[in-house]
C-alpha positions as CSV (number, residue, x, y, z in Angstrom):
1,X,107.4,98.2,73.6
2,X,107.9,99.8,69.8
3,X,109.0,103.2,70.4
4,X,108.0,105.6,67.9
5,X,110.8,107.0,65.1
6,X,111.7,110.6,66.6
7,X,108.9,110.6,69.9
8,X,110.6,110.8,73.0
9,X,109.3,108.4,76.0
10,X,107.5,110.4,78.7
11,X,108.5,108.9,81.9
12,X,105.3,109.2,84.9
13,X,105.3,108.1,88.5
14,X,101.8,108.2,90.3
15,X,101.7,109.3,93.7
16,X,99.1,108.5,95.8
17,X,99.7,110.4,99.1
18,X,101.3,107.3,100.8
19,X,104.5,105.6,101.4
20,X,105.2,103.2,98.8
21,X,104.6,105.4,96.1
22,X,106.5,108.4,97.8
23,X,109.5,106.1,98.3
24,X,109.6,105.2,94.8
25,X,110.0,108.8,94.0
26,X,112.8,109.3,96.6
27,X,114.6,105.9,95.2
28,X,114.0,107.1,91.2
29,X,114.1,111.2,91.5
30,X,117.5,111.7,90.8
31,X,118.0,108.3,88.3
32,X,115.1,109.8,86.2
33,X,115.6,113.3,86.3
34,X,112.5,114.4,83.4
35,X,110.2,111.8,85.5
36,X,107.0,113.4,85.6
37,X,105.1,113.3,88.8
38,X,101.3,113.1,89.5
39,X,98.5,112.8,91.7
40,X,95.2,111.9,90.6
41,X,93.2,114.6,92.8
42,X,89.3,113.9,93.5
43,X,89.3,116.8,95.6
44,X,87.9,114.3,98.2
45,X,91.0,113.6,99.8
46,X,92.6,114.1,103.7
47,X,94.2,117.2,104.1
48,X,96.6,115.1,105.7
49,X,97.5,113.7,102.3
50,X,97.5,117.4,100.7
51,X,100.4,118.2,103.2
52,X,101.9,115.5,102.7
53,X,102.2,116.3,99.0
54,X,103.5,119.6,99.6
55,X,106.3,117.8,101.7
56,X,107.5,115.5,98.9
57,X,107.3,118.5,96.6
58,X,110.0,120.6,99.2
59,X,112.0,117.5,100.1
60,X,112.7,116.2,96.5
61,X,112.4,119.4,95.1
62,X,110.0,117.8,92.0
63,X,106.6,119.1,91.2
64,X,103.4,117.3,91.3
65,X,101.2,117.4,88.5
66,X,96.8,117.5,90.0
67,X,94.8,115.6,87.5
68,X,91.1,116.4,87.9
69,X,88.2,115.0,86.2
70,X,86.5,117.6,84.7
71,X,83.5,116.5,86.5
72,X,83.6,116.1,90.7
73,X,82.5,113.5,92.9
74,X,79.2,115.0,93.3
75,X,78.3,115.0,89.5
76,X,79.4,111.4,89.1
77,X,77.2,110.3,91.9
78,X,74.4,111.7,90.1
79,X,74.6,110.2,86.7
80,X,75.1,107.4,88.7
81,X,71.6,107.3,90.6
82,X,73.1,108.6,94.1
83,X,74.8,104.8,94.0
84,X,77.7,105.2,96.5
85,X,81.1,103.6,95.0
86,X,81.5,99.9,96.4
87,X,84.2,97.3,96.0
88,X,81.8,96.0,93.5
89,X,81.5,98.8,91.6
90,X,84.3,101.6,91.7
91,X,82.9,103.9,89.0
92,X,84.9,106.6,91.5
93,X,88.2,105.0,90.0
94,X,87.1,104.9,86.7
95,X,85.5,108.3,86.0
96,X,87.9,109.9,88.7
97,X,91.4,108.5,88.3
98,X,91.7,106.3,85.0
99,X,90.2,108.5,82.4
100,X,92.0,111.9,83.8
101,X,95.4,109.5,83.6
102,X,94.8,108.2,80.3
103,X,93.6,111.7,79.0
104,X,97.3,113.0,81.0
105,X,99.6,110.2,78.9
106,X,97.2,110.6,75.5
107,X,99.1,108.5,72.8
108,X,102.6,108.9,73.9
109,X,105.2,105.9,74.1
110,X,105.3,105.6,78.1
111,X,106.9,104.4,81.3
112,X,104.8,103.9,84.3
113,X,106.8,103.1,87.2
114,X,104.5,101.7,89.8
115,X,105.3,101.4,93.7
116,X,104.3,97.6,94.1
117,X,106.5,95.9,96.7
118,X,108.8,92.7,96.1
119,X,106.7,91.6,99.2
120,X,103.2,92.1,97.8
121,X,101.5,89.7,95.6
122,X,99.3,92.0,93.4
123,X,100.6,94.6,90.0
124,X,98.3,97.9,90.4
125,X,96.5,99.7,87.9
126,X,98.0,98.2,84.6
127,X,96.3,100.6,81.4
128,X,95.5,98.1,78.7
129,X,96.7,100.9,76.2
130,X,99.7,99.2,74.2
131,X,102.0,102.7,74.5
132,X,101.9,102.2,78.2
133,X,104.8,100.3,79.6
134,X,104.8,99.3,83.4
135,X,107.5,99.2,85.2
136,X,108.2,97.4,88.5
137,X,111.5,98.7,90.4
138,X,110.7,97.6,93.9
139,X,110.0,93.8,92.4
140,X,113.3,94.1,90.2
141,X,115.3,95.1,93.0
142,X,114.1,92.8,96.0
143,X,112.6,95.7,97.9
144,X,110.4,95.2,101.0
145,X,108.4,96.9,103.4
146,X,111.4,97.5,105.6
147,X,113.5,98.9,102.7
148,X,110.7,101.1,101.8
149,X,110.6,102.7,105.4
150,X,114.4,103.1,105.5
151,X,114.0,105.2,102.3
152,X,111.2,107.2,103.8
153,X,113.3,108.0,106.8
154,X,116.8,108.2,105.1
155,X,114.6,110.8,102.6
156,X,113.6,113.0,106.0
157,X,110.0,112.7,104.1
158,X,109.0,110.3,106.9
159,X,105.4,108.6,107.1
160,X,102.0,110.7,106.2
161,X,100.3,111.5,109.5
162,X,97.1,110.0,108.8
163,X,98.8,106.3,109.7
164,X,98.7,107.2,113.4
165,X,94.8,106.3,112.6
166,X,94.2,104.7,108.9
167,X,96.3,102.3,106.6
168,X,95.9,103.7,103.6
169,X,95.7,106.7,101.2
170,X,92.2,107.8,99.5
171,X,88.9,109.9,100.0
172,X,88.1,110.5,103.0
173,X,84.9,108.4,102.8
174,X,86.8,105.4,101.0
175,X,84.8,102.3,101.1
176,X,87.9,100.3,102.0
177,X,88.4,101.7,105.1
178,X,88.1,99.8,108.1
179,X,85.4,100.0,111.0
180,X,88.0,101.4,113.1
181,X,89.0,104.1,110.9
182,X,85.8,105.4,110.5
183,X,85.5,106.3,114.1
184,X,88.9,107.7,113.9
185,X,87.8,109.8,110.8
186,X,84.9,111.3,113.3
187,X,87.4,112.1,115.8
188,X,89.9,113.5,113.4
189,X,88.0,114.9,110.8
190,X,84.0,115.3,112.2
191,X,83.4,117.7,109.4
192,X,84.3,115.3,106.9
193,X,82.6,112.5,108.6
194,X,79.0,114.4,108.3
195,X,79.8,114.9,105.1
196,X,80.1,111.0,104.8
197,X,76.9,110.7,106.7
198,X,75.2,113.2,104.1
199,X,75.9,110.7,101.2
200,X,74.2,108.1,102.6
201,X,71.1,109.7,103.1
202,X,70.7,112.5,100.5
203,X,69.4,111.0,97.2
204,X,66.8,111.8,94.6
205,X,64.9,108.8,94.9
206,X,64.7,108.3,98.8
207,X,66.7,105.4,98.8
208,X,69.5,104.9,101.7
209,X,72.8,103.7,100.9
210,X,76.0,103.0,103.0
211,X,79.4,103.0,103.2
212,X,80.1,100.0,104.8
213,X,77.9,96.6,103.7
214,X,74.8,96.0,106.3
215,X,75.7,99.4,108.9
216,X,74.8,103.1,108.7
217,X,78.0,105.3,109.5
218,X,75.8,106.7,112.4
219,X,75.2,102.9,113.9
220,X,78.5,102.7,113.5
221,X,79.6,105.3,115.2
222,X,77.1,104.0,118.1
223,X,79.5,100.9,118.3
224,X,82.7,103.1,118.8
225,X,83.6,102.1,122.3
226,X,83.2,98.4,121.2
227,X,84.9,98.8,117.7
228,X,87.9,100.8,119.6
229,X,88.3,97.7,122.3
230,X,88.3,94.9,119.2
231,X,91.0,97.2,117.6
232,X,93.1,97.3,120.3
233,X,92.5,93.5,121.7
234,X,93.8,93.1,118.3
235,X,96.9,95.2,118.5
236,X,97.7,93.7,121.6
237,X,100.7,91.7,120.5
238,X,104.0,92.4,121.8
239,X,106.2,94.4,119.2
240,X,109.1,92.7,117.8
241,X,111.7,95.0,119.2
242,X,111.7,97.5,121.9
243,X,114.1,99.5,119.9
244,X,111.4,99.9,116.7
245,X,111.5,103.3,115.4
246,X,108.5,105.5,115.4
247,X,108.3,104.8,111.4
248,X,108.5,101.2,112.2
249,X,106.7,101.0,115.0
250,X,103.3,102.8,112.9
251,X,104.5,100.8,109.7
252,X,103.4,97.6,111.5
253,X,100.2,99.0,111.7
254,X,99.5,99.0,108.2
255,X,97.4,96.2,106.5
256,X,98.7,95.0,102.9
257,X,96.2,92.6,102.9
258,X,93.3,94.7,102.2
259,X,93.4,95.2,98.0
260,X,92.6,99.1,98.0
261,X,91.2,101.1,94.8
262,X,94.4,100.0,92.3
263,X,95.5,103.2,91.1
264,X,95.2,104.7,94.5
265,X,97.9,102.6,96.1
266,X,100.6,103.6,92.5
C-alpha cells in the first residue's frame, strides 16, 4: 500500500459483539496501542451484545467507537418497498454497516485488521477502496478456534451470553439465524420477537414478507416443540472430553459453516 508523504496510517479493528473479533482485540490491544476500535451499531442489536461491549471496553480498558447510519432500519425498509433484508439482498449491510465505515475511514491510508480464523476458509468484508489495507493476524499466525477461546478466557472477557442460545452476532431479527434460534429469541427476548413478527406483516402495499424462506415466524413458532427436539437429536453426540470447559463446551456449539452478513462477523 503507498502511504501518503507526512499522513499517518489510522489503524481500525471492527468489533462485532462476538468472539473472534473480541479476541483479536485482546491478542492486538497492547501491540497496537492507537488501534481504533468500532462497532457498526444498527440500533437493532441484542442487548446481550451491548453488554458485552461494555465488558470489552472495562476489560481492555479501550473505547468503542458506535457508527450509526444517519438513517435507521426503519427508514431503509421504506425506501426499500417494506422488502425485508435476505441473503439475496442485504441492503441492511450496505446502507447500515459499509457506508457508515467507509464514511468513519474517509480517505485515510488504513489498516483493517480483520478476525478471520487460520481455520476458516472465507476473508470478510474486504472495501474495494485502494487506502484500505486488510490485515489477517489470526491466518499469519496459525490461529484456531481453540486458540481463540483460550484468549477469550485467559482475557477474563469470556464468551457473549447470547451463545447459550444463538451462533452468531447481529440484529436481533437476522435472517441467518437458525430455526432454532428463533424460538430461542421468543423465549429470550418475546418483545423483540413481536417486533420481528411486526416486520413481516406491516407494509404499505399489503404484501407479507418473512424472515425465513417459505414460513411465517408465527408458523414457526407453532413448530417449536418439534424444531427444539431436531435441535437437540442433533446435539446429541457425545462431547469430546468430559473435562471441556464451559467456554469450550458452548464453543462447540457454534456453526462456522453458515457465511453470516461479512462485516458483521469482523
Amino acid at each position: 500500500m503507498s502511504i501518503m508523504s507526512g499522513q499517518k496510517t489510522r489503524h481500525i479493528l471492527g468489533l462485532s459483539g462476538g468472539k473472534d473479533s473480541t479476541a483479536l482485540a485482546v491478542l492486538l490491544h497492547q501491540e497496537i496501542p492507537d488501534m481504533e476500535y468500532f462497532f457498526c451499531d444498527t440500533h437493532k442489536e441484542l442487548p446481550e451484545t451491548y453488554e458485552y461491549l461494555d465488558r470489552i471496553q472495562a476489560r481492555l480498558g479501550i473505547e468503542i467507537e458506535r457508527l450509526s447510519a444517519n438513517q435507521g432500519f426503519d427508514h431503509w425498509l421504506d425506501v426499500y418497498g417494506g422488502y425485508l433484508p435476505s441473503p439475496n439482498n442485504r441492503w441492511c449491510t450496505r446502507q447500515m454497516k459499509i457506508k457508515p465505515l467507509e464514511e468513519f475511514i474517509g480517505d485515510d491510508d488504513t489498516v483493517s485488521y480483520i478476525g478471520i480464523r487460520a481455520d476458516e476458509n472465507r476473508d470478510g468484508y474486504i472495501s474495494s477502496k485502494p487506502n484500505i489495507k486488510p490485515v489477517f493476524p489470526f491466518k499469519e499466525r496459525g490461529l484456531v478456534k481453540d486458540d481463540i477461546i483460550h484468549l477469550l478466557e485467559e482475557s477474563g472477557i469470556g464468551l457473549p451470553d447470547y451463545y447459550r442460545w444463538r451462533s452468531r452476532s447481529g440484529c436481533y431479527f437476522c435472517f441467518f439465524q437458525r430455526k432454532y434460534e428463533w424460538v430461542m429469541l421468543a423465549q429470550e427476548h418475546p418483545d423483540l420477537f413481536e417486533k420481528a413478527i411486526e416486520y413481516e406483516k406491516n407494509h404499505k402495499d399489503g404484501r407479507d414478507y418473512t424472515w425465513t424462506q417459505g414460513e411465517t415466524l408465527e408458523e414457526l413458532l407453532a413448530r417449536k416443540d418439534e424444531i427444539i427436539e431436531n435441535h437437540r437429536k442433533g446435539r446429541s453426540q457425545p462431547s469430546k472430553s468430559s473435562n471441556q470447559t464451559l467456554a469450550e463446551t458452548l464453543a462447540e456449539t457454534l456453526d462456522d459453516d453458515i457465511i453470516p452478513c461479512l462485516i458483521c462477523s469482523l
